[in-house]
LONUVO-877492 format. One record per residue (C-alpha): residue number from 1; residue in one letter; x, z, y. Coordinates in Angstrom, 2 decimals. Example, Ala and Ser with C-alpha at 12.3 -4.5 7.8 and 13.67 -1.06 7.14 Angstrom:
[1; "a"; [12.30; 7.80; -4.50]]
[2; "s"; [13.67; 7.14; -1.06]]
END
This chain:
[1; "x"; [-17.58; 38.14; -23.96]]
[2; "x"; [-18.20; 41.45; -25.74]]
[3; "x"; [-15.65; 43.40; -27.08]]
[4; "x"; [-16.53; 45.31; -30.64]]
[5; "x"; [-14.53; 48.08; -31.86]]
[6; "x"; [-11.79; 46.17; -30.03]]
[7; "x"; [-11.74; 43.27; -31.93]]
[8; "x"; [-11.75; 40.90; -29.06]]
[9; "x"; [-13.39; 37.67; -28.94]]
[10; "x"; [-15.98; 38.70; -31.58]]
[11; "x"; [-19.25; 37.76; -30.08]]
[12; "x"; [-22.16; 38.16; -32.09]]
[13; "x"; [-25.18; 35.48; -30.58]]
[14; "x"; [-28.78; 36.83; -31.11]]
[15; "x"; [-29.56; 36.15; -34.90]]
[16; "x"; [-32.81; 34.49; -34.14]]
[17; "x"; [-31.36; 31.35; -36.00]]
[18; "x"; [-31.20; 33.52; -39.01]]
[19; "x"; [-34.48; 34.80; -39.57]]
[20; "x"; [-34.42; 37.65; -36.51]]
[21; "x"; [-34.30; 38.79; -33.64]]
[22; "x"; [-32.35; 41.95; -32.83]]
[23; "x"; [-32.81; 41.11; -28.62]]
[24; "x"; [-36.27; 41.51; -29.10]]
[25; "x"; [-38.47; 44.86; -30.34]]
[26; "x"; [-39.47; 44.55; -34.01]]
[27; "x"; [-43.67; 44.39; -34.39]]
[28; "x"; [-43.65; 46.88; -36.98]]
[29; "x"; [-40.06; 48.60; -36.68]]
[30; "x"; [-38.41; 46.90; -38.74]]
[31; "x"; [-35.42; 44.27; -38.55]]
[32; "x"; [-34.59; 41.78; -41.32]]
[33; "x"; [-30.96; 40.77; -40.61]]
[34; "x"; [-30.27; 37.36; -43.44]]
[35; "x"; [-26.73; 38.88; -43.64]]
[36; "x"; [-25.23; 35.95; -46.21]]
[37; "x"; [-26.48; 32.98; -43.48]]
[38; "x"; [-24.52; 35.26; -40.79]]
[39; "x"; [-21.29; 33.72; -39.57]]
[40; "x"; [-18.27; 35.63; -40.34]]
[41; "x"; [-16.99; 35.98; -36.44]]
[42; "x"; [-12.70; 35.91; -36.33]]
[43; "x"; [-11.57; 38.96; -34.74]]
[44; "x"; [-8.07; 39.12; -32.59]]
[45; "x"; [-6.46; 40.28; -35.87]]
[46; "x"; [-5.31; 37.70; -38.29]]
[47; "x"; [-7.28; 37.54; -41.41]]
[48; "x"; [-10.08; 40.10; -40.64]]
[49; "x"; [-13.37; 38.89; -39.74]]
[50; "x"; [-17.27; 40.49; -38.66]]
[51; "x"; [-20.59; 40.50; -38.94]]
[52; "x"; [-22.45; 42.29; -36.24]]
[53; "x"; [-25.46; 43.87; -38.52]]
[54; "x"; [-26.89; 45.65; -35.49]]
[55; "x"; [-25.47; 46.67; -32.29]]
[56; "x"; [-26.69; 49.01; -29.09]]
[57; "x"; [-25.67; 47.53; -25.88]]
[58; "x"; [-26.24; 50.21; -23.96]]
[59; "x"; [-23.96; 52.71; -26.41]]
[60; "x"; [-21.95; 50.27; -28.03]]
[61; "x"; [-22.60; 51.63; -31.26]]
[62; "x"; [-22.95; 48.87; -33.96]]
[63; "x"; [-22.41; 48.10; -37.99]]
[64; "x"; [-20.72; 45.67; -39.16]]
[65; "x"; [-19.78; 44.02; -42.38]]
[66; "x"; [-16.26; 43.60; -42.04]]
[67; "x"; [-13.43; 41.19; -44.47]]
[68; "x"; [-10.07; 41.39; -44.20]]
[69; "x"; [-8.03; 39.27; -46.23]]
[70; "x"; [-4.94; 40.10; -48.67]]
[71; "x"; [-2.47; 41.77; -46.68]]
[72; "x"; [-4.28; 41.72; -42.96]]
[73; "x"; [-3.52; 44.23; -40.64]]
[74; "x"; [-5.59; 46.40; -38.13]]
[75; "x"; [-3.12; 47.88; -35.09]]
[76; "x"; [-2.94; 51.17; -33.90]]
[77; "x"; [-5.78; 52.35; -32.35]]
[78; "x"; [-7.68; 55.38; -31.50]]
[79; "x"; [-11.62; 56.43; -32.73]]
[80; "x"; [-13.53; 57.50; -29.55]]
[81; "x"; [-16.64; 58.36; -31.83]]
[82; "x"; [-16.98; 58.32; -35.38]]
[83; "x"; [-15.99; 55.64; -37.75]]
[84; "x"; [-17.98; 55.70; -40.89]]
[85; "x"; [-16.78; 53.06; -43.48]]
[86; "x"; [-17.78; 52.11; -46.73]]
[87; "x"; [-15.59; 49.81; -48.80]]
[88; "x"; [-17.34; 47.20; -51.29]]
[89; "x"; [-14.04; 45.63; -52.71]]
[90; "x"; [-10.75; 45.90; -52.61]]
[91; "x"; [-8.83; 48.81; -50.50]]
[92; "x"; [-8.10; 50.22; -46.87]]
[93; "x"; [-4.71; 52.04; -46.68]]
[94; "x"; [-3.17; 53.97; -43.89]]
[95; "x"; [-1.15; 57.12; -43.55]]
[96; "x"; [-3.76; 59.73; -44.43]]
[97; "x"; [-4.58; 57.82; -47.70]]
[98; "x"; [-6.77; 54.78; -49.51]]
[99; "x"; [-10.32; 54.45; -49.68]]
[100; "x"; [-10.91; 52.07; -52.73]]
[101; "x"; [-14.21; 50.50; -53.72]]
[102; "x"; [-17.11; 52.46; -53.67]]
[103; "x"; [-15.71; 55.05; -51.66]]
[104; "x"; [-16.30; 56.19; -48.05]]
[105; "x"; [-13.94; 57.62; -45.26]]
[106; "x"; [-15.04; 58.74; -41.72]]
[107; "x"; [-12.52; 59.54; -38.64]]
[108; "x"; [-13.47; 62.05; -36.01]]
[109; "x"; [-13.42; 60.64; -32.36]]
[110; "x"; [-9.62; 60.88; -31.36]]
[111; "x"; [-7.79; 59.84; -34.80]]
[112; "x"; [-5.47; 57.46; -34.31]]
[113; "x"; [-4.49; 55.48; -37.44]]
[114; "x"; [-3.35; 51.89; -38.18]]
[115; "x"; [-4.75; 49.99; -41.43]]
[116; "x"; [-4.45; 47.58; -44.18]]
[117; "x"; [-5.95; 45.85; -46.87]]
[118; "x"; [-3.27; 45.23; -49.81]]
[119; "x"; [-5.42; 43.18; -51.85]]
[120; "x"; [-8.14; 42.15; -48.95]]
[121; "x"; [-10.92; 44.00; -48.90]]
[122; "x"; [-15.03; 43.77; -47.69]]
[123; "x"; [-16.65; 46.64; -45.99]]
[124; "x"; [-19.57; 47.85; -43.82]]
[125; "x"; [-18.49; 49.89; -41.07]]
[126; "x"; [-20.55; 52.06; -38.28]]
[127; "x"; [-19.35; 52.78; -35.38]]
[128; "x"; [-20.34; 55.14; -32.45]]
[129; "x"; [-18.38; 53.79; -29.86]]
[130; "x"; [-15.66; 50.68; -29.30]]
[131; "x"; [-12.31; 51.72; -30.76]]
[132; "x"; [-9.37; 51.83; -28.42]]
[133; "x"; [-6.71; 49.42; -29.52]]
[134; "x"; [-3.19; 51.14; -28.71]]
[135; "x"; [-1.25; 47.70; -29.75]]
[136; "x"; [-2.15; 44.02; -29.19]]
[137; "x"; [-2.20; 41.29; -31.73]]
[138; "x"; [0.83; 40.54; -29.95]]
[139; "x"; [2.54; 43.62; -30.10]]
[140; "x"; [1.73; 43.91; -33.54]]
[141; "x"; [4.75; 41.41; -34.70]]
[142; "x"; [7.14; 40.92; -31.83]]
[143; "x"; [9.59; 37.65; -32.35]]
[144; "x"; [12.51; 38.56; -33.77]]
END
């Protein structure tokens, strides 16, 4: 099982039953990914889910389309590379600020940050490397 960005268990299968391949070398450089026939993957977080647009296996860089819904949370982690993110709808909040809809952030490699998504939100996200989750969906909400 692959491991994206630390979202654990979110395994994207080749998309040849959606109109490409991204295991095999395009013919003519380019890749047609039939993003709305995409499942959403679930992630280890409650209420945020994936798409795995493209991915390097050998880097572990990837994009994603990426949902949360109203009031999910992402855990602490930690950027190892850059985190570029794009938001479509809604909001992503943490400590340093908001990025609303059509608005971008990016985190240098070593931020640390946790996240949420007020309202929900929908997003496309790149990624250099597999973030570094500092807190487990367990940890996030320890029985009281």
């Amino acid at each position: 099982m692959l491991q994206f960005a630390g979202f654990v268990g979110c395994y994207n299968p080749p998309l040849t039953t959606h109109g490409c391949s991204v295991n095999q070398p395009p013919l003519n450089g380019s890749v047609y990914v039939d993003v709305a026939n995409t499942p959403w993957q679930p992630t280890a977080f409650e209420g945020i889910f994936i798409k795995i647009l493209w991915q390097d296996d050998q880097s572990q860089a990837y994009t994603a389309l990426f949902k949360a819904e109203p009031g999910a949370h992402l855990p602490l982690h930690r950027h190892r590379g850059v985190e570029q993110t794009f938001i479509l709808q809604g909001r992503l909040v943490d400590d340093e600020g908001e990025c609303t809809a059509g608005n971008f952030v990016w985190r240098r490699p070593g931020s640390v940050h946790e996240a949420h998504a007020p309202e929900g939100l929908l997003g496309i996200g790149i990624f250099q490397e597999p973030n570094e989750f500092l807190q487990s969906p367990a940890e996030e909400n320890p029985p009281a």
